[in-house]
C-alpha positions in Angstrom: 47.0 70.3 246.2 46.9 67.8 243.5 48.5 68.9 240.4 46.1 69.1 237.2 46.6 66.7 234.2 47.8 69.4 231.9 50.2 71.0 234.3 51.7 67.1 234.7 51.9 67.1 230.6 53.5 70.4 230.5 56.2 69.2 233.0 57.3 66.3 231.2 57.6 68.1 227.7 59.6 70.7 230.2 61.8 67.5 231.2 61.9 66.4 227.7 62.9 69.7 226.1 65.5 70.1 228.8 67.1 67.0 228.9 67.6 67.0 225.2 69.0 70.4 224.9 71.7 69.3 227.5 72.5 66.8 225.2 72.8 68.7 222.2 74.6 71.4 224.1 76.7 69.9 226.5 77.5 66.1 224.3 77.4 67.2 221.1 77.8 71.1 221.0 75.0 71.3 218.4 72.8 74.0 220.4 70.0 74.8 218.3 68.4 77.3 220.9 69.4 80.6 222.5 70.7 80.6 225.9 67.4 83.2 226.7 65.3 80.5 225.7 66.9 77.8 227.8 66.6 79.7 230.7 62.9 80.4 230.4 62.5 76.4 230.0 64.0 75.9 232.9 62.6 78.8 235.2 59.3 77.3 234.4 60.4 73.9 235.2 61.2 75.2 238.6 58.5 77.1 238.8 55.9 74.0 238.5 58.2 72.2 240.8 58.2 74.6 243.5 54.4 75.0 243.4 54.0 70.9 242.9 57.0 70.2 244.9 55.4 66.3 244.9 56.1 65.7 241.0 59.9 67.0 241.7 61.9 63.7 240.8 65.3 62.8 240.9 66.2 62.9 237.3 64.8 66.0 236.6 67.1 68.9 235.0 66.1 70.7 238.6 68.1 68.6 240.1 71.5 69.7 238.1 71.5 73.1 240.0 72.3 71.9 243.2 72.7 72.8 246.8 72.4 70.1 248.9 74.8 70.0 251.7 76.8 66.6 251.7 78.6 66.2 255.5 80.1 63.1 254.2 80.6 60.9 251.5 79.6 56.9 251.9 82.4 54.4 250.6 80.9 52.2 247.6 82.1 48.8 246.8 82.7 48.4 242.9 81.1 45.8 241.7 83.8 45.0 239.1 87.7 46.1 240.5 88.4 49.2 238.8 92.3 48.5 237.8 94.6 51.2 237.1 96.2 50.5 233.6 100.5 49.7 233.4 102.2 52.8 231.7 105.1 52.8 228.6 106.8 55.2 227.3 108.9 54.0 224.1 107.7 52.6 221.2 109.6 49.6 222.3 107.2 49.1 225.0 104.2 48.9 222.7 105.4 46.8 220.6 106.3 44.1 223.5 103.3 44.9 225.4 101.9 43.5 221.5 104.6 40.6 221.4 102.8 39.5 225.3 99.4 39.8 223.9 100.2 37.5 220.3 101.5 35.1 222.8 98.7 34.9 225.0 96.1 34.0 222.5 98.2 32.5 219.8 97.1 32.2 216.3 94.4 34.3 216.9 93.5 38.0 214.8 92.8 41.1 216.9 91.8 44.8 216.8 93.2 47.4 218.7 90.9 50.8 219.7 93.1 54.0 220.9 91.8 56.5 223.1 93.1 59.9 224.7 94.5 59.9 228.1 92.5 62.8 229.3 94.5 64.1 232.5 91.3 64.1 234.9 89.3 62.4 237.5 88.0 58.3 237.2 84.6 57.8 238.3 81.9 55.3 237.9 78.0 55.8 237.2 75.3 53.5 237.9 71.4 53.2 235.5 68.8 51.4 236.4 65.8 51.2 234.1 67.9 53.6 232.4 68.0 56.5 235.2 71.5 57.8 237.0 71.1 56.2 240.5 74.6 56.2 241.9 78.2 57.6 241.1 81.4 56.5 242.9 84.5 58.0 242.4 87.6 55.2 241.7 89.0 55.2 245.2 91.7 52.8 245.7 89.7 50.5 243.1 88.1 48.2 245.3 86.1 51.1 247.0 85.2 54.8 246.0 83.1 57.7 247.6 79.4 58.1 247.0 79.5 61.5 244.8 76.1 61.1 242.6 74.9 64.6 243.9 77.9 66.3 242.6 77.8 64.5 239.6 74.0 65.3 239.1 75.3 69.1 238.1 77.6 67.6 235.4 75.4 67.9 232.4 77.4 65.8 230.0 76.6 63.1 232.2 72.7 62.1 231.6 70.0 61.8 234.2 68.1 59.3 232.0 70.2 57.7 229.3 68.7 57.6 226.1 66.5 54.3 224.4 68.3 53.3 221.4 68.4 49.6 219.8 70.5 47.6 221.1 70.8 49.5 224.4 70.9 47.7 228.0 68.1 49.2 230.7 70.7 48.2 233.6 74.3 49.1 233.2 77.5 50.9 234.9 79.3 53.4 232.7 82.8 54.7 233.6 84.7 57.7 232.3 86.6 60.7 233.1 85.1 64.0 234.5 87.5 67.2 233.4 87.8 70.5 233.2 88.7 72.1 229.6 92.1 74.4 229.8 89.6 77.6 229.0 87.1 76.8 231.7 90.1 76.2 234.2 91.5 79.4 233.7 88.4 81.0 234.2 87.4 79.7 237.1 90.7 80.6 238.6 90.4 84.3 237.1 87.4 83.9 239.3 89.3 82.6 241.9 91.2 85.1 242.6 89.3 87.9 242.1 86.9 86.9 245.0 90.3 86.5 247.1 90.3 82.6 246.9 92.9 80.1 246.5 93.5 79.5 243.1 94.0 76.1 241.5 97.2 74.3 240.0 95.8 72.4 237.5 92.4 71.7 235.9 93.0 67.5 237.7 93.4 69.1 240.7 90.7 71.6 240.1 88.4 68.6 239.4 89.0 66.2 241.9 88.3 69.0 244.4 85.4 70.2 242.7 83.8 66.3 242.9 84.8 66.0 247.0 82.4 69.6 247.7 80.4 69.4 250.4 78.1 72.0 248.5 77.0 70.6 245.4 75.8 73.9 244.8 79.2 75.6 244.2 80.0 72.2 242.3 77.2 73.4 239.9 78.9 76.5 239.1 82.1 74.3 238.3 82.9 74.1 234.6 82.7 70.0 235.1 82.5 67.5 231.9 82.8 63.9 230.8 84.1 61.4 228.6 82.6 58.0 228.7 85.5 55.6 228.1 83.7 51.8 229.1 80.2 50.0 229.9 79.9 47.3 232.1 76.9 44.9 232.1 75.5 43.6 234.7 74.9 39.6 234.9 71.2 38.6 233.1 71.3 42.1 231.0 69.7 40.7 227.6 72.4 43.2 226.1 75.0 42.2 224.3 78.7 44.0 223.9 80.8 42.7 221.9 83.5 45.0 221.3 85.2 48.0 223.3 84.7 50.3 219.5 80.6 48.8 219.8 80.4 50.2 223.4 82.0 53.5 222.7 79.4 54.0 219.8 76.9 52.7 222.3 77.3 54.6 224.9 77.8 58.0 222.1 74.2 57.0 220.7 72.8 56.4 224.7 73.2 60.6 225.1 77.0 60.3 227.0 79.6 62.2 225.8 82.3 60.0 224.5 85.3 61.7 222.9 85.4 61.7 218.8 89.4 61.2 219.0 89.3 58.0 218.2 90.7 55.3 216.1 90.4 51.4 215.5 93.7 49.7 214.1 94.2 46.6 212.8 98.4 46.8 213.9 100.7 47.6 216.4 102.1 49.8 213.3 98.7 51.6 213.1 98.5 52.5 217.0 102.4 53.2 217.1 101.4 56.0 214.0 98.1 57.3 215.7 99.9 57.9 218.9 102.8 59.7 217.1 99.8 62.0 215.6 98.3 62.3 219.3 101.8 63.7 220.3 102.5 66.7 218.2 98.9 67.5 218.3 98.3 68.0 222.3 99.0 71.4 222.8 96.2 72.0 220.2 93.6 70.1 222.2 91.4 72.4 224.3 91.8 69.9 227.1 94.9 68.1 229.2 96.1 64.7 228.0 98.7 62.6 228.7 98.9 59.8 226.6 97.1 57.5 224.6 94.9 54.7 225.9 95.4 51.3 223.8 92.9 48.4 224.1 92.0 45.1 222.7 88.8 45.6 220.8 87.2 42.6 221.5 85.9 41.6 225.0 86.0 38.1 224.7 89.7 38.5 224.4 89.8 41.1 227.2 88.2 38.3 229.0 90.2 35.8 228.3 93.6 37.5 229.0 92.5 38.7 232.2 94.3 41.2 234.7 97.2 41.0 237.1 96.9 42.2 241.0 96.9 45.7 239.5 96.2 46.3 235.5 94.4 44.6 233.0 96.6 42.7 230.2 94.3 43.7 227.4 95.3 47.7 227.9 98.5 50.0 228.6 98.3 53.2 228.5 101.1 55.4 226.4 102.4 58.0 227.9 104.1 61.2 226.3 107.6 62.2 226.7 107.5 64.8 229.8 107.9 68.3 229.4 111.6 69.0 230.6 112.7 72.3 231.7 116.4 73.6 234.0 116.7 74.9 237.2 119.5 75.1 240.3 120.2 72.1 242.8 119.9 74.9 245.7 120.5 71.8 248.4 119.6 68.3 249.7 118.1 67.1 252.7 117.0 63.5 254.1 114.0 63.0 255.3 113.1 60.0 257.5 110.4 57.4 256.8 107.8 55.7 259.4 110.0 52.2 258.5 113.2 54.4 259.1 114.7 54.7 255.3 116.2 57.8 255.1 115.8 59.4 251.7 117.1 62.3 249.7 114.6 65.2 248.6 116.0 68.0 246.2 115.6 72.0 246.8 115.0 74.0 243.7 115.1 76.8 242.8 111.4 76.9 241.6 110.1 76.3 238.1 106.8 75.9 236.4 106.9 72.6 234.8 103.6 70.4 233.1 101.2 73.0 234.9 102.8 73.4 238.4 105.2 75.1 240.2 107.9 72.8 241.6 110.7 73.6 244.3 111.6 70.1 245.5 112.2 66.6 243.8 112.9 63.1 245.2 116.4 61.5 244.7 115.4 58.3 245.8 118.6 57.2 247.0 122.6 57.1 247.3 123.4 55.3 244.3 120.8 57.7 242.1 122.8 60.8 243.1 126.1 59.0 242.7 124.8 57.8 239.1 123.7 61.5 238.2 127.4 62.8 240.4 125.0 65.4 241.4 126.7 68.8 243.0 124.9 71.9 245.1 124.7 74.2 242.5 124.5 72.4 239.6 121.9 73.2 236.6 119.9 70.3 236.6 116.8 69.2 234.1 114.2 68.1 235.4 110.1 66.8 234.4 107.6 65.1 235.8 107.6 61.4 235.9 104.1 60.7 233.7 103.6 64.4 234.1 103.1 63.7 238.3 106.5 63.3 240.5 109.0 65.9 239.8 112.4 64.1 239.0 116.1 65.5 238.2 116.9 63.7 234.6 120.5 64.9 234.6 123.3 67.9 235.6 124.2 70.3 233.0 128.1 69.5 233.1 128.8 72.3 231.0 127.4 75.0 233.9 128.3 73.4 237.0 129.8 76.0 238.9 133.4 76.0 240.3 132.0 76.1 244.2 129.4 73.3 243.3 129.6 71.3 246.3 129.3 67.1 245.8 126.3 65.9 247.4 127.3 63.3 250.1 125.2 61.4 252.4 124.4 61.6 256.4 126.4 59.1 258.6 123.9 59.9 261.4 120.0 59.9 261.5 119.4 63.7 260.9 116.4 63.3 263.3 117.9 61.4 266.0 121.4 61.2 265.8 121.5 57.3 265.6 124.0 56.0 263.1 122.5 55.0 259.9 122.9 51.0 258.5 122.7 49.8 254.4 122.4 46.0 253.8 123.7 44.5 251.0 120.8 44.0 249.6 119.6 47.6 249.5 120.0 50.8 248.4 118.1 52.5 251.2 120.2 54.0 254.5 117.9 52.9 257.3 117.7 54.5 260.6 117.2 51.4 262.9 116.1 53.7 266.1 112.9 52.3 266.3 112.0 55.2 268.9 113.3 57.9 266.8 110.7 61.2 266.3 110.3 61.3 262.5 109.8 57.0 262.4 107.2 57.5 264.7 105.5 60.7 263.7 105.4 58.7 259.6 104.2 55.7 261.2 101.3 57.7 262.9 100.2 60.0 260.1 100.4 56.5 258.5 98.1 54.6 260.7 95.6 58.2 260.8 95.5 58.4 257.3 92.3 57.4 254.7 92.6 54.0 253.7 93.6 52.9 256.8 92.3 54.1 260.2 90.6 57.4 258.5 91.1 59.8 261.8 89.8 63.4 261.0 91.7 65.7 262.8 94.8 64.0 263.3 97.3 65.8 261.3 101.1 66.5 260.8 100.7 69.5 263.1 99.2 67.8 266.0 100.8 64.5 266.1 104.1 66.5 265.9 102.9 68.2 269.0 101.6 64.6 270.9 105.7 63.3 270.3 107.3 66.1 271.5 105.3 66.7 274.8 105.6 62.8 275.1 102.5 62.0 275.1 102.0 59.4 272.3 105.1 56.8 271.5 103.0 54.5 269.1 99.6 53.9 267.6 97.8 52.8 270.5 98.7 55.5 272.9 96.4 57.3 270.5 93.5 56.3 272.2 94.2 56.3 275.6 94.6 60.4 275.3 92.2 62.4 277.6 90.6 65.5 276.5 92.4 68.1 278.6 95.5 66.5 276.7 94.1 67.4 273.5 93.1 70.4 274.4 95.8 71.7 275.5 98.1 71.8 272.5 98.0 74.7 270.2 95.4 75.2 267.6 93.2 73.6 269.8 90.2 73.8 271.7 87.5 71.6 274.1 85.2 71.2 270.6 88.5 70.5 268.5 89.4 67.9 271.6 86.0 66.5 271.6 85.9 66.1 267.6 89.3 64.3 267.2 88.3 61.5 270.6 85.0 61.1 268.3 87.2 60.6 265.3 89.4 57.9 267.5 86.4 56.3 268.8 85.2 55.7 265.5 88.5 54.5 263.9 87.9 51.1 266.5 85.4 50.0 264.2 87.5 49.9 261.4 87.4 47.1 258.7 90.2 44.3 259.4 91.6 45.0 256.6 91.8 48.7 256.7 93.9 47.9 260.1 96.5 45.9 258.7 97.3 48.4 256.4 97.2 50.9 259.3 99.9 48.9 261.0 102.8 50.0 258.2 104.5 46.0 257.7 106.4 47.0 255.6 105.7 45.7 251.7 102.0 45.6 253.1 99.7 48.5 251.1 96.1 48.5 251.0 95.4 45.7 248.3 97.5 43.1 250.1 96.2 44.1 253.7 93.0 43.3 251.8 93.7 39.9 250.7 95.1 38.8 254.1 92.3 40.1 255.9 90.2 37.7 253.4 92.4 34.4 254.5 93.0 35.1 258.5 90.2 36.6 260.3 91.9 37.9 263.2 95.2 39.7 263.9 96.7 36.5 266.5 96.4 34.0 263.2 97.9 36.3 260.7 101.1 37.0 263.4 100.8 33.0 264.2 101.2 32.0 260.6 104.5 30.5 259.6 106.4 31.9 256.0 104.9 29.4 254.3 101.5 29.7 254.7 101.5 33.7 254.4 103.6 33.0 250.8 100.6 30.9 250.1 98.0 33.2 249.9 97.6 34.7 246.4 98.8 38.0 246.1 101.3 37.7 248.7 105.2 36.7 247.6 107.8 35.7 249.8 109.0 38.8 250.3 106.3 40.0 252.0 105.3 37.1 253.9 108.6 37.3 255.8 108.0 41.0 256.1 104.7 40.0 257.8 106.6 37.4 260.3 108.6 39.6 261.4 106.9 42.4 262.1 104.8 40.3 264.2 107.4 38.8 266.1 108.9 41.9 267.2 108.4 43.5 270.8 107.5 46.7 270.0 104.6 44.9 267.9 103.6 42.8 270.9 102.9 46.0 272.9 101.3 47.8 270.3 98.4 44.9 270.0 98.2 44.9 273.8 97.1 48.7 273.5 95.4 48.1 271.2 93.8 45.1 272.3 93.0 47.2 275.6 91.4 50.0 273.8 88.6 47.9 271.9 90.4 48.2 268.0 88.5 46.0 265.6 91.7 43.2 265.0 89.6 40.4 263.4 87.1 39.6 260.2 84.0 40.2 262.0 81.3 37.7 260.3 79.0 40.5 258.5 81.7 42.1 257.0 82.9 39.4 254.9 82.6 39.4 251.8 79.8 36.3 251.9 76.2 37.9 250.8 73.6 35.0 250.8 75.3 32.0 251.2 78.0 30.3 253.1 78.3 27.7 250.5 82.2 27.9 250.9 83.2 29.1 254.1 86.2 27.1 255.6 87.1 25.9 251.6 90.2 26.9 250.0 90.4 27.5 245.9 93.1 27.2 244.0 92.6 28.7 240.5 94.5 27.4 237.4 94.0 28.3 233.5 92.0 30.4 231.0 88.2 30.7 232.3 85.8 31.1 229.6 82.9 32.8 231.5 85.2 35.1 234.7 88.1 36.8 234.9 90.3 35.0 237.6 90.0 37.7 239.8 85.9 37.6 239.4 85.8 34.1 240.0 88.1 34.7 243.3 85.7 37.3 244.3 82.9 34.9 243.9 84.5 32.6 245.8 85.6 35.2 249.1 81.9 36.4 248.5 80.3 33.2 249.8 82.8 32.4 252.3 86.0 30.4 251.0 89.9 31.8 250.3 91.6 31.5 247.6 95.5 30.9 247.6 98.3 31.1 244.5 99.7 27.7 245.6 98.6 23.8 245.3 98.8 22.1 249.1 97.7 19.4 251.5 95.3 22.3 252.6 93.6 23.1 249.2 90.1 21.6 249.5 88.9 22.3 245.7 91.0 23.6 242.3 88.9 25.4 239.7 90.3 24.5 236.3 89.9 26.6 233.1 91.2 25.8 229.7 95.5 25.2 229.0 95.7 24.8 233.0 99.4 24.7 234.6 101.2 22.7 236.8 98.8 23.5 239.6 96.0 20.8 238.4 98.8 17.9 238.3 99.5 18.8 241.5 96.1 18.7 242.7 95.8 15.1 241.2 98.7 14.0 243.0 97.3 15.0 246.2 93.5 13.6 245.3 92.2 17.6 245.3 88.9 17.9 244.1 89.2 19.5 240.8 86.3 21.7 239.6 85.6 23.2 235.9 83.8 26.0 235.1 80.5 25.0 234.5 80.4 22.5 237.7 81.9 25.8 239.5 78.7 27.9 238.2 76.3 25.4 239.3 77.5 25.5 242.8 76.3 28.9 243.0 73.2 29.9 244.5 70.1 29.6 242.2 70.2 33.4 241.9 73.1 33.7 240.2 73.4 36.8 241.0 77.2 37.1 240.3 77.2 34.7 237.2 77.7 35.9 234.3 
């Protein structure tokens, strides 16, 4: 049945009505209606909709109440790297995180905008024409889940942003959803008076609240949202100019962006906002944990570009940690999958910075030696950047006359083996290659998100495989037979059946997502990325001499020897055999690189050299890997082209000695495909 023209008009004013009290409630906590009469808006919204269920769109207010079932969550690829930011804590640190900047783009006057650290969850959100089409949660900053249907209940965060001059149509906005101390402490009096777990912090209760497969209970979830940045994307007519025009942007757009705020002209200014910031916190009605500083302008963000992991245009200032004392009860080592033993501290436990903590890392030998730590001893401890629980110092003056020195293991405490320190370290090391705890690490390791993502293969179960001897390394993983499975405790023929699915599926794998699984040591996520980007398959990357792993941007010395000789070792050798035998995705397969319409550089190799006016280095790399070609730190015999931006270094005479094709920015652009679809 076709719905009549006036029933059509009443819905939109319905949307209209809606959408604009969200705003006024939700962003600007101006209501200027009773919640009676909201309610009646929207029962008769839902009330058209369920007779006309063809009009129901995807940004209507309807669609905030939730209750789709999500059974899993798709992994996104940002379309600009979302970089964590580097952390001080002094003064000191502000001022030579200033002194790097000044030096960077000398001569030149800048702005700095400050904004609070709200302790919450990073997440990403996608308009096209204006409507919320996609939200991604940060992930590992490359990648994030696919989380719009949870984030569709969050009514700070607009369905349809709102028309304003000077507003783009297309856009990505990012900010942090949170949960207000209040609202956090009711939900857990809710918690636990339906006889459910109860939560330990309003992050924690957040970031679960954003991974529920009900987006129905996520509805009920006291969820919010500051809007911290906009991103535009290339051929958007829209211009931003500075980070203090986007936040007013984005306010005027209908997204809630925080009014504790402040645009200084000096290091001295931020220095006094952030000592404001600090004795004000408590009062805040929500968790923060430092202050975020920024360089107004974006042509200067631009300019001064990012390292492998932060941006050089931010840092983050955090607040001295909350410090509090307990007992040093005892000390026990725990063994790692590349055998470093390390000391973990028993407390008696303590609420600190909103959790409960009973254990603390050491991190090593010389750290207890340094803090001549004793069992017994009153110790202070916080949480480093109000996270990882850390002992600070002893309290001298109440060590006890039994306090016992803390000294450490001659012996593996897992396998007996004697333990080895280098010179060059601080670590002990287990070098027992076979020893339980190495090889149960190394396989939660290889199981774990990020690298071969295997539901169902937990602590409890791979504890089980070693001790009945049925799994010695990664590859034995998926040679297991059902009735092996089965049989362990906790288990059952579906349980069996689930976690063979789960390994079947981890063959398929990303390259680079196995690399990482592998544990070389030095080798996390972002480097296993870039080498899966230069050698497409698992024989060339173990092949490759020192030389031409230190080559590859991103990858030192250090770990290019880590590389060789993890691949030169037996136990490696039999590993890829298994898992060689079993079918495991060990190469770049073609439709997985990162080349979209055009091969224009596949089999080239970039060398990138100064300031460029138009990209960020690491945009232009990713440009660059996109259509086929790698991109390496160093100036060789093998580089086939150098792109060269403004003040280059000693890369670009080096590139003239050799007769290297040298590239500036605009010849670079106009290489690109006629689409431009990544130009800026």
């Amino acid at each position: 049945m076709k719905a009549p023209e006036n029933i059509i008009q009443e819905l939109e004013k319905l949307r209209s009505e809606i959408q604009n009290h969200d705003y006024l409630y939700y962003v600007k906590n101006e209501p200027v209606i009773s919640d009676y009469e909201y309610d009646m808006l929207m029962k008769r919204l839902l009330e058209i909709e369920k007779q006309y269920p063809e009009l129901v769109t995807q940004d209507s207010p309807s669609q905030r109440v939730g209750g789709a079932i999500t059974k899993e969550f798709p992994t996104i690829r940002h379309d600009r790297v979302m970089l964590s930011l580097a952390n001080t804590y002094m003064q000191e640190e502000l001022i030579d995180f200033d002194r790097r900047v000044r030096s960077l783009i000398p001569g030149e006057e800048y702005r700095y905008v400050t904004e609070l650290k709200i302790d919450g969850v990073a997440i990403s959100l996608r308009y096209r024409e204006n409507r919320f089409v996609l939200g991604v949660t940060r992930g590992d900053g490359f990648q994030g889940d696919d989380i719009t249907t949870n984030l569709k209940t969050i009514r700070a965060i607009p369905l349809i942003a709102r028309n304003v001059t000077g507003a783009p149509k297309n856009f990505e906005v990012r900010g942090e959803v949170y949960m207000e101390k209040k609202d956090f402490e009711e939900l857990n009096r809710k918690q636990e008076a339906a006889g459910e777990k109860v939560f330990a912090n309003p992050r924690n209760s957040t970031a679960g609240t954003l991974k529920l497969q009900d987006s129905g209970i996520a509805a009920r979830r006291p969820l919010t949202m500051n809007a911290y940045s906009m991103i535009l994307p290339p051929g958007e007519p829209a211009a931003i100019k500075t980070q203090w025009h986007a936040l007013q942007l984005m306010d005027g757009m209908g997204f809630r962006v925080n009014p504790e705020r402040a645009l200084c002209s000096t290091m001295k200014d931020v220095i006094e906002y952030c000592d404001k910031l600090a004795d004000e916190r408590e009062k805040l009605p929500y968790e923060i944990d430092g202050v975020v500083v920024k360089i107004d302008s974006i042509d200067r963000q631009n300019r001064l570009g990012a390292t492998a992991k932060s941006p050089r245009w931010a840092v983050a200032y955090k607040f001295s940690a909350e410090q509090v004392e307990t007992v040093l009860e005892n000390v026990f080592w725990q063994v790692g999958r590349t055998g470093t033993v390390t000391p973990v501290a028993v407390l008696t436990p303590v609420f600190v910075a909103g959790t409960t903590v009973s254990r603390a890392t050491l991190h090593n030998v010389d750290e207890i030696a340094r803090k001549d730590l004793h069992i017994g001893d009153t110790v202070i401890i916080e949480k480093g950047g109000d996270v990882i629980p850390k002992i600070v110092e002893a309290v001298l003056t109440k060590r006890p006359q039994n306090a016992k020195k803390v000294e450490p293991p001659g012996t593996c405490p897992v396998c007996g083996e004697p333990l080895e320190r280098s010179e060059e370290e601080v670590a002990l090391r287990c070098m027992n290659i076979l020893c339980e705890a190495q090889v149960a690490r190394r396989l939660e390791h290889f199981a774990s998100r990020g690298a071969m993502d295997i539901e169902g293969l937990g602590e409890a179960i791979i504890d089980q495989l070693i001790s009945k001897s049925k799994v010695h390394d990664p590859g034995d993983l998926y040679f297991l037979r059902k009735e092996q499975i089965a049989g362990l405790e906790r288990m059952a023929d579906k349980s069996a059946q689930n976690l063979l699915d789960a390994l079947e599926k981890s063959k398929s794998m990303d390259f680079e997502c196995v690399i990482f699984a592998l544990g070389i040591r030095y080798i996390g996520i972002n480097a296993a990325r870039l080498l899966a980007r230069y050698f497409q398959s698992i024989d060339e990357l173990f092949s490759a001499p020192v030389s031409e792993l230190a080559a590859v941007e991103g990858i030192g010395e250090k770990m290019a020897e880590s590389i060789a000789a993890f691949g030169k070792a037996p136990e490696t050798k039999i590993l890829l055999e298994k898992l060689k035998k079993a079918g495991v995705n060990l190469k770049q397969e073609s439709e997985k690189r990162d080349v979209s319409v055009s091969n224009i550089f596949v089999g080239k190799t970039f060398v990138l050299t100064g300031t460029l006016e138009h990209f960020t280095r690491e945009e232009a790399g990713e440009l660059i890997r996109r259509y086929g070609g790698k991109v390496t730190g160093s100036v060789s015999s093998k580089t086939d082209f150098v792109l060269a931006g403004s003040v280059p270094g000693s890369k670009l005479d080096k590139a003239k000695a050799l007769s290297i094709t040298i590239f500036n920015e605009d010849e670079f652009t106009r290489m690109l495909p006629d689409d431009k679809e990544n130009s800026r």
